[in-house]
py3Dmol code that shows the C-alpha trace and the ligand (Angstrom):
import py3Dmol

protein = """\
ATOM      1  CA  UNK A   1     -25.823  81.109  28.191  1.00  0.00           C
ATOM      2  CA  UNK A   2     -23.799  78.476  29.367  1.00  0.00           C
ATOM      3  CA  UNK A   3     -24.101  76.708  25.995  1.00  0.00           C
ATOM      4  CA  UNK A   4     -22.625  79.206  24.673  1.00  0.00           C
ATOM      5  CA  UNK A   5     -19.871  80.229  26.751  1.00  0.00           C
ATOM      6  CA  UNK A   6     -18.623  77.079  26.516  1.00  0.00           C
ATOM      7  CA  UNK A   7     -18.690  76.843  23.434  1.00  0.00           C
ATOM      8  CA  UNK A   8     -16.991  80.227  23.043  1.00  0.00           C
ATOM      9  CA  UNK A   9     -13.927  78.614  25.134  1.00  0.00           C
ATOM     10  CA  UNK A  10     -13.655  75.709  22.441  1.00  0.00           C
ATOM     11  CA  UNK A  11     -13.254  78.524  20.163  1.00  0.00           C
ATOM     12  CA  UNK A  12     -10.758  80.330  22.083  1.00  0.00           C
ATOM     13  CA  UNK A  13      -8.790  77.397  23.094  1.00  0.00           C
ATOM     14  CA  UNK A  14      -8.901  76.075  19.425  1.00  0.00           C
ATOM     15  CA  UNK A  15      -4.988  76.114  19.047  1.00  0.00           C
ATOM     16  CA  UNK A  16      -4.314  79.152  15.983  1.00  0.00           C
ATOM     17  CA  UNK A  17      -3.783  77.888  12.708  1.00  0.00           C
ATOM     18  CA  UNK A  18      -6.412  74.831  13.358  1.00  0.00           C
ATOM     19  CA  UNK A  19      -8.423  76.926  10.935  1.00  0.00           C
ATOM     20  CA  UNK A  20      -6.228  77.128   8.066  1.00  0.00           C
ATOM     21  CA  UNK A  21      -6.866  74.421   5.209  1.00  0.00           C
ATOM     22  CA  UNK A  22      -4.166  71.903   5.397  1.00  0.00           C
ATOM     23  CA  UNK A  23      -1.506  73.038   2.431  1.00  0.00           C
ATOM     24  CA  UNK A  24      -1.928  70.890  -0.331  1.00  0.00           C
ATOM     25  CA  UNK A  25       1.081  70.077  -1.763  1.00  0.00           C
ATOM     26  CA  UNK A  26       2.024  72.252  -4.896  1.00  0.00           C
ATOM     27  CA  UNK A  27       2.023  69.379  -8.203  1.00  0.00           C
ATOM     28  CA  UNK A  28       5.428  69.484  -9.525  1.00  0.00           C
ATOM     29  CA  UNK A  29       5.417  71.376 -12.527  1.00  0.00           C
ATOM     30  CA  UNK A  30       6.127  69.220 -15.392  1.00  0.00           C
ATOM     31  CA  UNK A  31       8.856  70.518 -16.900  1.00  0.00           C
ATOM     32  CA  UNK A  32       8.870  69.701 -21.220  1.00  0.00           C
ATOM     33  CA  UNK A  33      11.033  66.873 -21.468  1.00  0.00           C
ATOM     34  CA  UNK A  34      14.601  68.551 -22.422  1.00  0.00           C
ATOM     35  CA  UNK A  35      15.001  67.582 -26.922  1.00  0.00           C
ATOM     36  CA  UNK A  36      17.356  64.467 -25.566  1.00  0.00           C
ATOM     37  CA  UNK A  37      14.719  62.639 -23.748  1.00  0.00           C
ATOM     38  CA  UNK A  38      12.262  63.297 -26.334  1.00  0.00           C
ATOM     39  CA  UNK A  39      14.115  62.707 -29.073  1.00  0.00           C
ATOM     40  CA  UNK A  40      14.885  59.152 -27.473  1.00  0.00           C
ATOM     41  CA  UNK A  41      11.480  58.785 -26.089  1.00  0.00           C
ATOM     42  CA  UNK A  42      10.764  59.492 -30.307  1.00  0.00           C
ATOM     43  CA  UNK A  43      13.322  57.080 -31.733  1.00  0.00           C
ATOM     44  CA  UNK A  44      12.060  54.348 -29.433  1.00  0.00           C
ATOM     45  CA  UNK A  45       7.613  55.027 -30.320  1.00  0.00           C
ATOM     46  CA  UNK A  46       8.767  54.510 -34.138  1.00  0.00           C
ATOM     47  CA  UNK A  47      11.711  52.509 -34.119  1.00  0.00           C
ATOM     48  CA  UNK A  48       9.145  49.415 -34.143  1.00  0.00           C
ATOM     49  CA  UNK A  49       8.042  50.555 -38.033  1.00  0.00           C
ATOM     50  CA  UNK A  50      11.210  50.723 -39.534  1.00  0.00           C
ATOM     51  CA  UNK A  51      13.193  47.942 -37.834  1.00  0.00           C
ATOM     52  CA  UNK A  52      12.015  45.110 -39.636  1.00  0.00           C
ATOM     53  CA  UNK A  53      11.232  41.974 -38.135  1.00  0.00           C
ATOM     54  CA  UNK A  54      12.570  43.573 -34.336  1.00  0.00           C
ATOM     55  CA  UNK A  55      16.224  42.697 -35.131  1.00  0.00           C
ATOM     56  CA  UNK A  56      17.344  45.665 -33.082  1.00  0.00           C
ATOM     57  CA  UNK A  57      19.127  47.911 -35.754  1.00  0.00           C
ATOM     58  CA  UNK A  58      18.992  49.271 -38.988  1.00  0.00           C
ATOM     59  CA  UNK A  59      19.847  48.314 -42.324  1.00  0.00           C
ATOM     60  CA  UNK A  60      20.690  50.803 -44.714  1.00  0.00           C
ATOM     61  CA  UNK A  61      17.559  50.248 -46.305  1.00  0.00           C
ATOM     62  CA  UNK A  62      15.483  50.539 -43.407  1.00  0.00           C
ATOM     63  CA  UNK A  63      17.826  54.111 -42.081  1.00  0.00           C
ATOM     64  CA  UNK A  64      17.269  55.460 -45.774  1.00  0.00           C
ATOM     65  CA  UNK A  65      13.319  55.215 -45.669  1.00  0.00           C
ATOM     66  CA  UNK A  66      13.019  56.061 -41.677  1.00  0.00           C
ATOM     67  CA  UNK A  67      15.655  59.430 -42.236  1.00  0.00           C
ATOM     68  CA  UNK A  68      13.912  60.381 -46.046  1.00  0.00           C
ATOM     69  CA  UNK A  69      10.155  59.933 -43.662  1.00  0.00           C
ATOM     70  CA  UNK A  70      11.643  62.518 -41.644  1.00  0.00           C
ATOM     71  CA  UNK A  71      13.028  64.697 -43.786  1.00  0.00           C
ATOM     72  CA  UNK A  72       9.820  64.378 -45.876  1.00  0.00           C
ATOM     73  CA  UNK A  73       7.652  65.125 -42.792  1.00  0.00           C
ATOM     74  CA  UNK A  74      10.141  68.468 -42.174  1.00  0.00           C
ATOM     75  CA  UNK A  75      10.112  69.983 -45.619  1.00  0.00           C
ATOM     76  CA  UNK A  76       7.443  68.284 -47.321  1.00  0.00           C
ATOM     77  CA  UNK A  77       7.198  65.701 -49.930  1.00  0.00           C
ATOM     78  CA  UNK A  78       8.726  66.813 -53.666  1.00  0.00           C
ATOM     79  CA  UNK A  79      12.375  66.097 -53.446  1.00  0.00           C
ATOM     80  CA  UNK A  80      14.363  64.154 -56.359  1.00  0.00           C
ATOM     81  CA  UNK A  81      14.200  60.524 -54.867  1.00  0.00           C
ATOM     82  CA  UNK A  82      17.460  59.937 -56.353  1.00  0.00           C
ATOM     83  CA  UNK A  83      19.114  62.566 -54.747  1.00  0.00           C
ATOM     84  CA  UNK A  84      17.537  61.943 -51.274  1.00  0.00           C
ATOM     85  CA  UNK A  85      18.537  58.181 -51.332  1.00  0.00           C
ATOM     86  CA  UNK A  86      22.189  59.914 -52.271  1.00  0.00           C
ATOM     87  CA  UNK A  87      21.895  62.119 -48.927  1.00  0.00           C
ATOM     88  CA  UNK A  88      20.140  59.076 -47.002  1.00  0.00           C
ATOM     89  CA  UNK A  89      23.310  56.323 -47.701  1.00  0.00           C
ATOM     90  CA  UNK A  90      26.170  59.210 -46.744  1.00  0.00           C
ATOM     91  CA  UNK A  91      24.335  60.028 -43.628  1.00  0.00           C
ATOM     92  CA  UNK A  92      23.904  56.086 -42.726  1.00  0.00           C
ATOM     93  CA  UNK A  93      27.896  55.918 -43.138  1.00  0.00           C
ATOM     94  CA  UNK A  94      28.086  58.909 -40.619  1.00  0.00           C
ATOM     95  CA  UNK A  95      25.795  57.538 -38.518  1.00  0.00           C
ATOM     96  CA  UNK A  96      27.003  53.913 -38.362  1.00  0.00           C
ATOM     97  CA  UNK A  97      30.000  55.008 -35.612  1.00  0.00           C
ATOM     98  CA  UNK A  98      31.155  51.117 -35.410  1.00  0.00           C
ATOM     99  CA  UNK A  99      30.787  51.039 -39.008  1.00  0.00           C
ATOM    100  CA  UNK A 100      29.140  47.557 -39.039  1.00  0.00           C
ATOM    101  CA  UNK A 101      26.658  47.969 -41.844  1.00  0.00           C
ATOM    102  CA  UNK A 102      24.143  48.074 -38.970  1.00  0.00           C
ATOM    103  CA  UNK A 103      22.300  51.230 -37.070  1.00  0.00           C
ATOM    104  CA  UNK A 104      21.696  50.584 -33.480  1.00  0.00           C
ATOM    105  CA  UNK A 105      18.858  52.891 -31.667  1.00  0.00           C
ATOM    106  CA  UNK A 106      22.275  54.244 -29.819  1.00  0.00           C
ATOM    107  CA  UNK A 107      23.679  55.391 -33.008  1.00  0.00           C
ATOM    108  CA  UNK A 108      20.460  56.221 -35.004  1.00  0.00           C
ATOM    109  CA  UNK A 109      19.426  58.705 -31.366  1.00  0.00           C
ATOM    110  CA  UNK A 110      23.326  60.366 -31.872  1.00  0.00           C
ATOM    111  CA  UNK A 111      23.167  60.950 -35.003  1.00  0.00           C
ATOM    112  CA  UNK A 112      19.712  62.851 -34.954  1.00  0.00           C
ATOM    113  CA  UNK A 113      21.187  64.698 -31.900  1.00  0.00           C
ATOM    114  CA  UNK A 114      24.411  65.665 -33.729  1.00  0.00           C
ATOM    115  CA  UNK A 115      22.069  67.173 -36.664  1.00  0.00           C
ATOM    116  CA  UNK A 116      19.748  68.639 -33.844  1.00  0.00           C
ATOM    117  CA  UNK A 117      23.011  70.707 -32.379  1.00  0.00           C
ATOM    118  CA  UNK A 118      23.589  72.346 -35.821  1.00  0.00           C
TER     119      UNK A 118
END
"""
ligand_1 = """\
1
CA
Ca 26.623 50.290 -36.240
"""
view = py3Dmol.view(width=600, height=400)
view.addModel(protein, "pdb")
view.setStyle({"model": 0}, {"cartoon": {"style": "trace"}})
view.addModel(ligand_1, "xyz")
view.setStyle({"model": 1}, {"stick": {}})
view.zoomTo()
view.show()
């Protein structure tokens, strides 16, 4: 009996709450990355296949093919070439801000946010 009485006063004296699991923190909830971080996080995984030799920007060349791939990938192969090289070279102009015959990953990432706004 005395066993057991004392160990019915460890019970007791047990302060409340020793019970309870210890709260594991809650993981943060990963949010989707908002369309600008992904859409840099995009332009930087495939900026390596188009920029040529790592010099850092585009040429016109290189901003044609990368722009017609995605526009290919969005509505699907089948569009005049001529015509999409046409659309390709006015959007370079529009997206070369500084107008140096060059597209930096700054202006290439604006200029596929300004068309993702619309
Ligand atoms: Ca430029």
């Amino acid at each position: 009996m005395r066993i057991v009485t004392f160990a019915g006063l460890l019970v007791l004296a047990a302060p409340s709450g020793a019970q309870e699991a210890p709260k594991t923190p809650q993981a943060p909830q990963v949010p989707d990355q908002p369309p600008e971080k992904a859409l840099e996080a995009a332009v930087a995984a495939d900026w390596p296949r188009f920029d040529h030799g790592g010099k850092g920007h585009l040429t016109p060349d290189e901003f044609s093919s990368w722009l017609i791939t995605l526009r290919t990938q969005s509505n699907g192969a089948g569009e005049d070439p001529a015509k999409l090289r046409a659309w390709a070279d006015s959007a370079f102009v529009q997206a070369d801000g500084d107008a140096d015959k060059r597209v930096s990953p700054e202006e290439f990432t604006a200029f596929l946010r300004s068309k993702l706004k619309k």
